[in-house]
TISEZA-164812 format. One record per residue (C-alpha): residue number from 0; x, y, z. Coordinates in steps of 0.05 Angstrom, whole numbers, plus 5000, padded with zeros to 4 digits. Example, Ala and Ser with C-alpha at 12.3 -4.5 7.8 and 13.67 -1.06 7.14 Angstrom:
<mifis>
<mifi><nr>0</nr><c1>5246</c1><c2>4910</c2><c3>5156</c3></mifi>
<mifi><nr>1</nr><c1>5273</c1><c2>4979</c2><c3>5143</c3></mifi>
</mifis>
This chain:
<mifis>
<mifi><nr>0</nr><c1>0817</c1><c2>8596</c2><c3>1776</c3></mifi>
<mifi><nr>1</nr><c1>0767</c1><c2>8552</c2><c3>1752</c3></mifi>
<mifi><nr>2</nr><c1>0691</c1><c2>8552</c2><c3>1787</c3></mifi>
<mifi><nr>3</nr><c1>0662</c1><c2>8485</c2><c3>1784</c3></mifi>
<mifi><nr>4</nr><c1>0583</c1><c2>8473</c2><c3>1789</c3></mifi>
<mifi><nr>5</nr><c1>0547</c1><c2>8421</c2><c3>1813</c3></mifi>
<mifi><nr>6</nr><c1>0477</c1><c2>8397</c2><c3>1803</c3></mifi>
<mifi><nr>7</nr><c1>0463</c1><c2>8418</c2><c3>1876</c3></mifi>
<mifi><nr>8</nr><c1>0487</c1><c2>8488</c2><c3>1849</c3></mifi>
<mifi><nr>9</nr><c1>0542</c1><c2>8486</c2><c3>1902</c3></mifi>
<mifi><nr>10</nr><c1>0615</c1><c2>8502</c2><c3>1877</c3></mifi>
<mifi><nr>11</nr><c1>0687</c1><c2>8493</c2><c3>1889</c3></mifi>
<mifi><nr>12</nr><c1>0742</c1><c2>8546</c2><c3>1858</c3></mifi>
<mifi><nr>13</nr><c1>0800</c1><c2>8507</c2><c3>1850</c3></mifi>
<mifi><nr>14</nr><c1>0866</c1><c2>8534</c2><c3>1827</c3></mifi>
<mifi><nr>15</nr><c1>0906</c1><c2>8477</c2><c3>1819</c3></mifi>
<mifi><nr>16</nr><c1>0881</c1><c2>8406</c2><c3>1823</c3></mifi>
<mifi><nr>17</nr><c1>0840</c1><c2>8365</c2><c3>1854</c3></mifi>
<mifi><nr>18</nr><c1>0865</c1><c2>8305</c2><c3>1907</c3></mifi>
<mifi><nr>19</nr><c1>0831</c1><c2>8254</c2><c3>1880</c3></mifi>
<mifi><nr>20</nr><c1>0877</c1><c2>8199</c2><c3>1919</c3></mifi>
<mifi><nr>21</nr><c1>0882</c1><c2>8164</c2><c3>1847</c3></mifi>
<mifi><nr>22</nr><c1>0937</c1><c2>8203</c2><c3>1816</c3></mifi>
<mifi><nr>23</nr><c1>1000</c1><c2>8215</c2><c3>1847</c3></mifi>
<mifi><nr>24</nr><c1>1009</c1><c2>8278</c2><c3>1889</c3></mifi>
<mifi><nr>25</nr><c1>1073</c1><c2>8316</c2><c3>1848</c3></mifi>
<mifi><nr>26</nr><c1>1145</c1><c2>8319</c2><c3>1882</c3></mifi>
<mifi><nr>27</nr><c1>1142</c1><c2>8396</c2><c3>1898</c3></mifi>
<mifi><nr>28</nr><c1>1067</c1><c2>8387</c2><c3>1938</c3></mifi>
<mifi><nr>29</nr><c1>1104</c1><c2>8323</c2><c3>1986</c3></mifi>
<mifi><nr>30</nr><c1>1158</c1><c2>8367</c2><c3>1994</c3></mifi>
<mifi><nr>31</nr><c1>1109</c1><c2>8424</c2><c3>2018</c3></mifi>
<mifi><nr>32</nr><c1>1069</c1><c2>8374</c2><c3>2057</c3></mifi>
<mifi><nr>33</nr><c1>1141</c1><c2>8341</c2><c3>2100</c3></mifi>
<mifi><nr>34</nr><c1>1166</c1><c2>8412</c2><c3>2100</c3></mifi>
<mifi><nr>35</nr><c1>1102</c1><c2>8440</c2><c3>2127</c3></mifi>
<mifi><nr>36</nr><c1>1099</c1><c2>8378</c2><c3>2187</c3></mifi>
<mifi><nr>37</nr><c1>1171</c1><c2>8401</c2><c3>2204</c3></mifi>
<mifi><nr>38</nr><c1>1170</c1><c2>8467</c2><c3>2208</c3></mifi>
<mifi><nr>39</nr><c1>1106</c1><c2>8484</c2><c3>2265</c3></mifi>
<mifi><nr>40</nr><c1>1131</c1><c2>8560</c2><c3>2261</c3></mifi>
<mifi><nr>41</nr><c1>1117</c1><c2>8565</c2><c3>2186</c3></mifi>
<mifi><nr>42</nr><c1>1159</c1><c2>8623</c2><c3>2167</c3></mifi>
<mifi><nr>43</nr><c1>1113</c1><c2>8646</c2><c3>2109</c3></mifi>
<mifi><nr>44</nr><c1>1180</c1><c2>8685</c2><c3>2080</c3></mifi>
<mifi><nr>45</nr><c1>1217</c1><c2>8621</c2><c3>2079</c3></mifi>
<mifi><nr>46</nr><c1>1162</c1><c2>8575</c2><c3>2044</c3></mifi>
<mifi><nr>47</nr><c1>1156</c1><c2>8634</c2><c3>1994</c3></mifi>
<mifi><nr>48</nr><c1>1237</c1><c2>8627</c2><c3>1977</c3></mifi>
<mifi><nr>49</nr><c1>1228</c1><c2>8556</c2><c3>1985</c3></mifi>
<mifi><nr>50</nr><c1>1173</c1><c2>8556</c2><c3>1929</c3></mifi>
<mifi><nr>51</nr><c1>1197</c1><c2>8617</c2><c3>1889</c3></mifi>
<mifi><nr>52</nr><c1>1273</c1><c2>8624</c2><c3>1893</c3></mifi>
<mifi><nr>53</nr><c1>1280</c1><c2>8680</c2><c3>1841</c3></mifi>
<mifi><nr>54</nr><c1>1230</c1><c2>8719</c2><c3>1892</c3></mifi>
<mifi><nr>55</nr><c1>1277</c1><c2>8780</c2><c3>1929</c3></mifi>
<mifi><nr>56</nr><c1>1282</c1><c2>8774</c2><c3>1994</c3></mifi>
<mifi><nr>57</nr><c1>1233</c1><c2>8835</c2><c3>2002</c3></mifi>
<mifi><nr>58</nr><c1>1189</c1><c2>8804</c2><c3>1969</c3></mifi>
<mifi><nr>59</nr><c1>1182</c1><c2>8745</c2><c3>2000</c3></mifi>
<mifi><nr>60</nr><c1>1182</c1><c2>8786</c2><c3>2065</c3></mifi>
<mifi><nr>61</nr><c1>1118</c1><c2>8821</c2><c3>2035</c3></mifi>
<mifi><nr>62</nr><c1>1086</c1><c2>8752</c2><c3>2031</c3></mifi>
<mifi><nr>63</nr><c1>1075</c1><c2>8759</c2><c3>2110</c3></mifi>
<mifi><nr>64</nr><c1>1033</c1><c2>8810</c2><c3>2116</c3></mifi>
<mifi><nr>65</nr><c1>0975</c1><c2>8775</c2><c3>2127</c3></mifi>
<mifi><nr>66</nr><c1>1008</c1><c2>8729</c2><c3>2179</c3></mifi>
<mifi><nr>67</nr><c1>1021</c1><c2>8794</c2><c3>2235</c3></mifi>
<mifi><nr>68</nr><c1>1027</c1><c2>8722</c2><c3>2284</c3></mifi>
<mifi><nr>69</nr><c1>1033</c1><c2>8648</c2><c3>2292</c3></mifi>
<mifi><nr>70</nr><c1>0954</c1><c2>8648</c2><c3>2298</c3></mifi>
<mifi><nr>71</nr><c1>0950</c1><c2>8676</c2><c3>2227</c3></mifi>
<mifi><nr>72</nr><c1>0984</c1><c2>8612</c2><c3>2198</c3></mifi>
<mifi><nr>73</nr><c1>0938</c1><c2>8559</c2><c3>2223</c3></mifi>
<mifi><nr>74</nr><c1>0905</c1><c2>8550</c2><c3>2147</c3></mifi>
<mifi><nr>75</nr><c1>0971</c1><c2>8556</c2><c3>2120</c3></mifi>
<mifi><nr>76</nr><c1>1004</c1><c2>8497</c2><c3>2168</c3></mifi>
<mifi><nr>77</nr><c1>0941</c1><c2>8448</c2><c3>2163</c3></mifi>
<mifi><nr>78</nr><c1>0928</c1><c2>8451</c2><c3>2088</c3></mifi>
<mifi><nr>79</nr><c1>0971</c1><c2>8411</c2><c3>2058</c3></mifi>
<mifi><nr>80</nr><c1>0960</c1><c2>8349</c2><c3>2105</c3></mifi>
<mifi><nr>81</nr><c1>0889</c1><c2>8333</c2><c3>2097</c3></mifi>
<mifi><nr>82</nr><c1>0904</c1><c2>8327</c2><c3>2021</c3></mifi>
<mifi><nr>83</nr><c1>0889</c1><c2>8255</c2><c3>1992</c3></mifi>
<mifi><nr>84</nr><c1>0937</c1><c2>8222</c2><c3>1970</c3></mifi>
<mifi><nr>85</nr><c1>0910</c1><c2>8161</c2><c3>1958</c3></mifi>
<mifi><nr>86</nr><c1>0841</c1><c2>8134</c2><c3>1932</c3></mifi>
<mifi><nr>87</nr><c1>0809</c1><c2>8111</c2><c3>2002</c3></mifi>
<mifi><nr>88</nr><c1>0829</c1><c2>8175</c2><c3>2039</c3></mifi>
<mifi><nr>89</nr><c1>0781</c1><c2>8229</c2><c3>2064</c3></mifi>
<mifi><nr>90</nr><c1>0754</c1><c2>8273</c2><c3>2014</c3></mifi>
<mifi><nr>91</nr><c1>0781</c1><c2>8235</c2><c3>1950</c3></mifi>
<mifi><nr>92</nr><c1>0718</c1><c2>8205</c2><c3>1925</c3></mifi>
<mifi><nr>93</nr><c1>0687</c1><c2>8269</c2><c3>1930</c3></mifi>
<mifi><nr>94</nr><c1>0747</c1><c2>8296</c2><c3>1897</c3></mifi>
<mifi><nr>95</nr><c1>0731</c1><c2>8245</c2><c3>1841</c3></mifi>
<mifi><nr>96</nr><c1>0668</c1><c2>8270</c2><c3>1839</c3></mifi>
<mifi><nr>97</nr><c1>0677</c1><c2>8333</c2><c3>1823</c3></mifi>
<mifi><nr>98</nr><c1>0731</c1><c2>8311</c2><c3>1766</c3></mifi>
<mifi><nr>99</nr><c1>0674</c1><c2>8276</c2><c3>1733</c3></mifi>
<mifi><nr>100</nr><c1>0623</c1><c2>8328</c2><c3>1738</c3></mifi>
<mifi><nr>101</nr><c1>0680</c1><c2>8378</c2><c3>1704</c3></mifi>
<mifi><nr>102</nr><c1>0683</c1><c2>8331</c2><c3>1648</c3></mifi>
<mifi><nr>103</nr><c1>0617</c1><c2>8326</c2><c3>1632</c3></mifi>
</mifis>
C-alpha cells in the first residue's frame, strides 16, 4: 500500500489505483462493479472464487468471516459504484489531484 501526503498533511492509502475518470476503468473492476449491482446478497465466498479461482473452496469460505450477516456487506456492495469512471464524475478531479501531488 502506498500512503499519499498532501500539503494539508491529510492522506489516502491506496492499494490499487486511483479513479481518476480519465483513464479507463480495467475489464475485471466493470465486471466487479455489474456483478456487484446484480447480486444484492453479495456472497463474499462467491466474489472471492469469482476473483481468485485457484482459491479452495475453504478458503474462499474463510473470506466471510467478517461478513457473520447481510449488514456486514454494505461497504463491500457500495464500493465499487461510486468509482469514477469518467472525468466529470464525483470524486475524479480530486482523484486527479492526488495523482499529481504523487508525482511531484
Amino acid at each position: 500500500m502506498d500512503v499519499l501526503r498532501t500539503p494539508e498533511e491529510r492522506f489516502a492509502i491506496l492499494s490499487t489505483a486511483l479513479g481518476t475518470g480519465d483513464i479507463p476503468l480495467g475489464q475485471g473492476f466493470l465486471g466487479w462493479r455489474a456483478w456487484a449491482k446484480r447480486n444484492p446478497d453479495m456472497d463474499v465466498a462467491r466474489l472471492m472464487k469469482r476473483s481468485c479461482p485457484q482459491l479452495a473452496d475453504d478458503e474462499a469460505a474463510a473470506c466471510t468471516a467478517p461478513f457473520p450477516d447481510a449488514h456486514y456487506t454494505a461497504g463491500v456492495r457500495r464500493f465499487p459504484a461510486p468509482v469514477p469512471d469518467r472525468p466529470d464524475a464525483h470524486g475524479a478531479a480530486l482523484s486527479r489531484r492526488r495523482r499529481r501531488l504523487a508525482a511531484d
